[in-house]
C-alpha positions, 0 to 999 in steps of 0.5 A, a space after each residue: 536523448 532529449 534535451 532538459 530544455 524540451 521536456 516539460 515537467 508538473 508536479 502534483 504535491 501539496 509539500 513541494 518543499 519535500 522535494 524541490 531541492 533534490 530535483 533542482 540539482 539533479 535536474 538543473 536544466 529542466 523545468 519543473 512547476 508544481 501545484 500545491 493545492 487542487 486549485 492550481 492543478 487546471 491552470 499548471 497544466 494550461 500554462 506548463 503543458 507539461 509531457 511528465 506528471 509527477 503525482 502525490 494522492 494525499 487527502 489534501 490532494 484527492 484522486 479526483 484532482 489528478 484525473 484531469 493531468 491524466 487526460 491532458 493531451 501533452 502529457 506522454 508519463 504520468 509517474 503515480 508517487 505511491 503503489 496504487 494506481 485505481 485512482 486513475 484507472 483507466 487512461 489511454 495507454 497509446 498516448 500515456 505511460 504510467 510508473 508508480 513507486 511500488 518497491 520503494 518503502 516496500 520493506 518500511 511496510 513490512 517491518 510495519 507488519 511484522 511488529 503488529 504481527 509480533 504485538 498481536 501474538 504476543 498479547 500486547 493488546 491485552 497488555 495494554 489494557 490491563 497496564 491501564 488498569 495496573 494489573 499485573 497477570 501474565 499470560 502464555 502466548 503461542 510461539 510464531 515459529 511452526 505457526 502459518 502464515 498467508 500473503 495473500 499478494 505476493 510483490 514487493 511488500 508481501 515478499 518482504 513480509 514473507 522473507 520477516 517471517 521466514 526469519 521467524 520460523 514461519 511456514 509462509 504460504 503466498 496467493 497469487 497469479 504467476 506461479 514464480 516460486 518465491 524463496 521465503 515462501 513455502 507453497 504457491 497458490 492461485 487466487 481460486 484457491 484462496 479459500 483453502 490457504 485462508 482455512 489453514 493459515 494462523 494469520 492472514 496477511 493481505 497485500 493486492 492492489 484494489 479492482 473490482 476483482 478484488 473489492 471485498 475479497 475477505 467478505 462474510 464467506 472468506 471470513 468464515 473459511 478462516 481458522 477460528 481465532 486467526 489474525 487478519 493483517 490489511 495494509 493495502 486498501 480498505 475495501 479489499 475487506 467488507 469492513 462490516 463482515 470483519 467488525 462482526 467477525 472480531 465481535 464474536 470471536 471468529 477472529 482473534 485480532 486484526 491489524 487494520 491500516 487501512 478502511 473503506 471510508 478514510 479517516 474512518 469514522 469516528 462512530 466505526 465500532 472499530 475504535 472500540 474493540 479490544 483486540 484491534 491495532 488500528 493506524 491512519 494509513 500510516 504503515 510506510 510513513 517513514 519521515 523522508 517518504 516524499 523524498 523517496 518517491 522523488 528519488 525514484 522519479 528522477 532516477 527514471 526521469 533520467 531514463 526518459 531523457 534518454 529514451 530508454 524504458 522506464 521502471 515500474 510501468 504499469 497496465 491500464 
């Protein structure tokens, strides 16, 4: 066990006010600074030297500014506030542990997915526009039930998805490596044989973590093994998909529609040929943004700050 009084802690976050309550009273002994703009990010940890680094990645706290906690010499756990963790990749992980908050609004993200899976089978689009027009002309749409659905990354979101659309009467295949079965899914596949599960799926759904391995997975190859008229559902990060590939997709019909969270340049571009097409959701990487998120990931991280006062092992680390 350590004492709260021997263990210091910095918060990257540029809305401490999110949070700052809820650690005071669950951790009343310990001390915790925090850096609310990236200025104050270099001098917190000269002056805190903090062990434990809890750290928000927003566009007012970009990622490079949480690079130079990660290298910092005192610092042991760095707790990444979100899933992904490319931002910090690579550190040493002799001298650091890392967590991140993946689970946490896993099943927010889903239910953010399977309402734009329902909108963009149901013709809700096409609603829309002609709502704009007062244009009364109904159309037909195919039921979901009996239709396949591909998670191409099967963790916490993709399983609540699996499990959204099971519900459904989905037949739901998964991509990924361990070959766990899953019971909301129908069939596991590895990744080498992502192809083949983009050729029979009916909507796509895709849920990796971004590396280099990944970065433009869904490219003009993996587009063109999809079913003609398919959905492409991409919450996780934008350059998992070749953004000019999918435009031209979507342009000609390849695809049916998409729903696009996230982009390869964010905010995207106010010129992106993306904003224009008629059978595209687009939302700001928005698709988890319950109003009490921050205070979610703050919970997290005190339950395991518990954990690391006790010496005891964390959840959620993660590899370099």
């Amino acid at each position: 066990m350590v004492s709260p009084g021997d263990c210091r802690v910095l918060v990257l976050h540029d809305r401490p006010e999110d949070f700052r309550d809820l650690l005071a009273r669950r951790f009343p002994d310990l001390t915790i600074a925090y850096a609310s703009t990236p200025e104050e990010v270099l001098p917190a940890l000269e002056q805190v030297r903090p062990e434990v680094v809890f750290s928000i990645k927003q566009p007012g706290f970009p990622p490079a500014v949480h690079r130079p906690a990660v290298d910092f010499p005192t610092v042991k756990w760095f707790h990444v506030g979100g899933s992904g963790y490319e931002h910090i990749v690579p550190w040493d992980g002799e001298r650091l542990t890392v967590t991140n908050c993946a689970g946490v609004l896993a099943r927010f993200l889903a239910e953010t997915v399977t309402g734009a899976l329902l909108m963009l089978n149901g013709g809700f689009l096409r609603y829309l526009d002609q709502q704009r027009r007062a244009e009364w002309r109904p159309h037909s749409f195919r039921p979901l039930a009996g239709q396949t659905l591909a998670v191409v990354g099967l963790g916490h979101i993709g399983a609540h998805v699996a499990a959204n659309a099971k519900a459904l009467g989905m037949r739901v295949v998964g991509v990924r490596r361990s070959a766990t079965p899953h019971p909301s899914v129908d069939a596991l596949f590895p990744p080498a044989a992502l192809h083949q599960v983009l050729a029979e799926a009916d909507v796509v759904t895709l849920h990796l973590r971004l590396t280099e391995e990944t970065r433009h997975i869904i490219g003009r190859q993996a587009l063109a093994a999809m079913k003609p008229g398919a959905l492409l559902i991409n919450t996780a990060r934008g350059s998992i998909v070749d953004e000019g590939a999918l435009v031209a997709a979507l342009e000609d019909g390849r695809l049916g529609g998409a729903y696009l969270d996230v982009f390869e340049a964010e905010p995207l571009s106010a010129e992106s040929p993306l904003w224009g097409l008629k059978n595209v959701i687009l939302t700001p990487h928005a698709a988890d943004s319950v109003p009490d998120w921050p205070a979610r990931f703050a919970a997290f991280f005190a339950d395991n700050l518990n954990l690391w006062l006790a010496r005891r092992p964390l959840e959620n680390v993660v590899e370099p």
